[in-house]
Structure formats: structure tokens, C-alpha cells
Biotite code that builds the C-alpha atoms (Angstrom):
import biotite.structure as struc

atoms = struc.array([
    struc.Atom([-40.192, -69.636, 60.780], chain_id="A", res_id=1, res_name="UNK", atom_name="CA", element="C"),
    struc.Atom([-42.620, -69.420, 57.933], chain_id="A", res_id=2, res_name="UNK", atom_name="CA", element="C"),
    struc.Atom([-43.626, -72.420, 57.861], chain_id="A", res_id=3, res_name="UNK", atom_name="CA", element="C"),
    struc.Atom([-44.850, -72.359, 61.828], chain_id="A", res_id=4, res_name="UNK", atom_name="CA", element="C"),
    struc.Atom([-46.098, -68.889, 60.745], chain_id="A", res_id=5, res_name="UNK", atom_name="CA", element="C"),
    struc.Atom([-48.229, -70.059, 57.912], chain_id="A", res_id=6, res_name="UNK", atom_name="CA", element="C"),
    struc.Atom([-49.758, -73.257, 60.068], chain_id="A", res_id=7, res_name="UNK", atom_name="CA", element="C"),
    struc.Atom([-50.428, -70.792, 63.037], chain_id="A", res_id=8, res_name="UNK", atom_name="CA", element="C"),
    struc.Atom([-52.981, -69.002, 60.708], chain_id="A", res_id=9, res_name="UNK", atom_name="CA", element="C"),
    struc.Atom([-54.327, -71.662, 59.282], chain_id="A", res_id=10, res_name="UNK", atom_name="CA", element="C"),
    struc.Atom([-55.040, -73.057, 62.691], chain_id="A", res_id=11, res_name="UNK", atom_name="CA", element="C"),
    struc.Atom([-56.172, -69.821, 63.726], chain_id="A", res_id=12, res_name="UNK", atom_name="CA", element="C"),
    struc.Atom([-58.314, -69.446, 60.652], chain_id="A", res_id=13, res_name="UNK", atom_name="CA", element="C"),
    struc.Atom([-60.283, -72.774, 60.799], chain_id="A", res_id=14, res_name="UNK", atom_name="CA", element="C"),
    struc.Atom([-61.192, -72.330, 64.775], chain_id="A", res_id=15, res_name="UNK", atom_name="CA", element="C"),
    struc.Atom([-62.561, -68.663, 64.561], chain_id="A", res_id=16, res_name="UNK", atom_name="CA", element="C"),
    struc.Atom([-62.593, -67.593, 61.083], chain_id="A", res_id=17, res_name="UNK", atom_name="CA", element="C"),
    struc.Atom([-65.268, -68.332, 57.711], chain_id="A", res_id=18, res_name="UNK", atom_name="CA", element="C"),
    struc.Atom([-64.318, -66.237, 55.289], chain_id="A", res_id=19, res_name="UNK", atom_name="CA", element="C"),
    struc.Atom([-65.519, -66.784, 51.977], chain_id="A", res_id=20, res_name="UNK", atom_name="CA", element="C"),
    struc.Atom([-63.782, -68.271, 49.478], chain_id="A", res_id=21, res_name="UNK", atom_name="CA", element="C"),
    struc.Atom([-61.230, -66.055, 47.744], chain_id="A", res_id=22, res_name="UNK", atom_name="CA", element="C"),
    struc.Atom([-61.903, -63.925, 51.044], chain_id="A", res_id=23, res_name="UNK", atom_name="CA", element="C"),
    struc.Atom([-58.886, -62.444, 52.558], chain_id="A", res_id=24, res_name="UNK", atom_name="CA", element="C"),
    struc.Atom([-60.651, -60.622, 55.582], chain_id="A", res_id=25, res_name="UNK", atom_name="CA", element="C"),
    struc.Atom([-64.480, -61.436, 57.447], chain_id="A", res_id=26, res_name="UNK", atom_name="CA", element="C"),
    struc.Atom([-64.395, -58.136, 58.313], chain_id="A", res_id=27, res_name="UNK", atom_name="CA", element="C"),
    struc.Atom([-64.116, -55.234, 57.467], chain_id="A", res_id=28, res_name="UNK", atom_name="CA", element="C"),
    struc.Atom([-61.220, -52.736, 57.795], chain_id="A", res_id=29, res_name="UNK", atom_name="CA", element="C"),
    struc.Atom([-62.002, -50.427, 60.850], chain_id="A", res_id=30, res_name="UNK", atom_name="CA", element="C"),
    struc.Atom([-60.844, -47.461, 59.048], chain_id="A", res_id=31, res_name="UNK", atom_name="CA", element="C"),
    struc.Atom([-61.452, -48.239, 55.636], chain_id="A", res_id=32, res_name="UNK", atom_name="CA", element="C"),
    struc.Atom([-63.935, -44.827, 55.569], chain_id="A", res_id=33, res_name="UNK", atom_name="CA", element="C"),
    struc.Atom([-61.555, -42.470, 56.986], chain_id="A", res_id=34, res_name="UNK", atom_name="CA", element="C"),
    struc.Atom([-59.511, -40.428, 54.817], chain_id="A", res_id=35, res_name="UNK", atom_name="CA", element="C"),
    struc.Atom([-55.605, -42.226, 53.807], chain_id="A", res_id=36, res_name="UNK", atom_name="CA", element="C"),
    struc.Atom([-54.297, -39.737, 56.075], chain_id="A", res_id=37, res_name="UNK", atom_name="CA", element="C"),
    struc.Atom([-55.723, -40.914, 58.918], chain_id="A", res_id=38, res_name="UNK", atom_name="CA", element="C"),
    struc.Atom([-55.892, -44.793, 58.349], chain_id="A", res_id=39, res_name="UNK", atom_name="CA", element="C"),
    struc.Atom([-53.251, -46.629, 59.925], chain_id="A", res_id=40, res_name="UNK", atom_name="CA", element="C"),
    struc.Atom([-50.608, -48.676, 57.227], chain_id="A", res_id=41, res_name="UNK", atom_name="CA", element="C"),
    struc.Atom([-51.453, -51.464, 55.795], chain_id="A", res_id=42, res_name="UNK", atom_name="CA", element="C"),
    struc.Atom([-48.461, -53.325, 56.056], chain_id="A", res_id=43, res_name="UNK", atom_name="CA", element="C"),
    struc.Atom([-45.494, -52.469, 58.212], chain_id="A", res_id=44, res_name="UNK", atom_name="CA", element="C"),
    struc.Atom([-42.417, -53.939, 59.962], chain_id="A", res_id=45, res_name="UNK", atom_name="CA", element="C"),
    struc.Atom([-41.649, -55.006, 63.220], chain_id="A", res_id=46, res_name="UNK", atom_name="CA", element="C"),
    struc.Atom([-38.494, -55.627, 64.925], chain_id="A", res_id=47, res_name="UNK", atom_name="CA", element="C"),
    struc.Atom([-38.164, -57.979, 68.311], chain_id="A", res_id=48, res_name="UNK", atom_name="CA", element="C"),
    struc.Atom([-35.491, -57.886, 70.725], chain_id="A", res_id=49, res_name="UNK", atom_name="CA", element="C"),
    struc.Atom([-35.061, -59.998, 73.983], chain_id="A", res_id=50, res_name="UNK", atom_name="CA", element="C"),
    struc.Atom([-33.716, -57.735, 76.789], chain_id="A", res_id=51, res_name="UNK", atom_name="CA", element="C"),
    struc.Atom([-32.643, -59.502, 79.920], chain_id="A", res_id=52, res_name="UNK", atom_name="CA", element="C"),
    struc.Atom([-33.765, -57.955, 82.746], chain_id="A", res_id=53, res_name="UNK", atom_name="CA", element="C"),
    struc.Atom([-32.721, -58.198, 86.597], chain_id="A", res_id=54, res_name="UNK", atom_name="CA", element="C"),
    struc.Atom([-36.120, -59.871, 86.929], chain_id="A", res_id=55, res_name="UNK", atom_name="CA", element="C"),
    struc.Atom([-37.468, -61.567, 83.835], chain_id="A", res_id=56, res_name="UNK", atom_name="CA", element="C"),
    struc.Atom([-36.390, -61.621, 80.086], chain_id="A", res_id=57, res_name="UNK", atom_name="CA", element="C"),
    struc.Atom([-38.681, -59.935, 77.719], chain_id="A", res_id=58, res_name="UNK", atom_name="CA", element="C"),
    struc.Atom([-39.158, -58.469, 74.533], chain_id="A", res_id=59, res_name="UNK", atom_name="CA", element="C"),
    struc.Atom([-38.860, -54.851, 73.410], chain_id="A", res_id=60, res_name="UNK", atom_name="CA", element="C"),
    struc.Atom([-40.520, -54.181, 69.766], chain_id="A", res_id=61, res_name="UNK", atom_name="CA", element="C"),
    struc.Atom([-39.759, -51.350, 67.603], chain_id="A", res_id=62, res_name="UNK", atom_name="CA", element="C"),
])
């Protein structure tokens, strides 16, 4: 899983995105000027699930 992780965003970086070297963003943060308390995190954690419905599978995230 990492590894199709990592070559998704290299993919995704060389068709949309020039940052410059040593870069890790081309843009800014949206809230980088608001106070901490009301940025959002910076890094946080996600957790999928596949739930079958009557209808169609999908994914609840949490």
C-alpha cells in the first residue's frame, strides 16, 4: 500500500504540481494566519470501513 501510495503522488505531483525544489507545498496553507486554535490539524488519522448495503457497498470513514 505504500508503495501505490507514494507513486500516486508522484503521478499526481508531476501532472499538476511545480513546486520548487526542497518545496513541500505550492501553496500556501489556507489557515496558516489564523490563530492554532482555529487552524485545522496538521496531520490526523483516518479509518475506512466497507459497509454493505441493500443497494451498493461503500465506505464509512471515521
Amino acid at each position: 500500500m505504500d508503495e501505490v501510495a507514494h507513486r500516486n503522488l508522484v503521478k499526481t505531483r508531476e501532472r499538476w504540481l511545480h513546486p520548487a525544489p526542497g518545496a513541500t507545498t505550492t501553496v500556501g496553507l489556507f489557515d496558516e494566519n489564523f490563530p492554532p486554535h482555529e487552524q485545522l490539524p496538521r496531520t490526523f488519522e483516518i479509518h475506512f470501513r466497507l459497509v454493505e448495503e441493500e443497494w451498493a457497498p461503500r465506505v464509512a470513514m471515521w
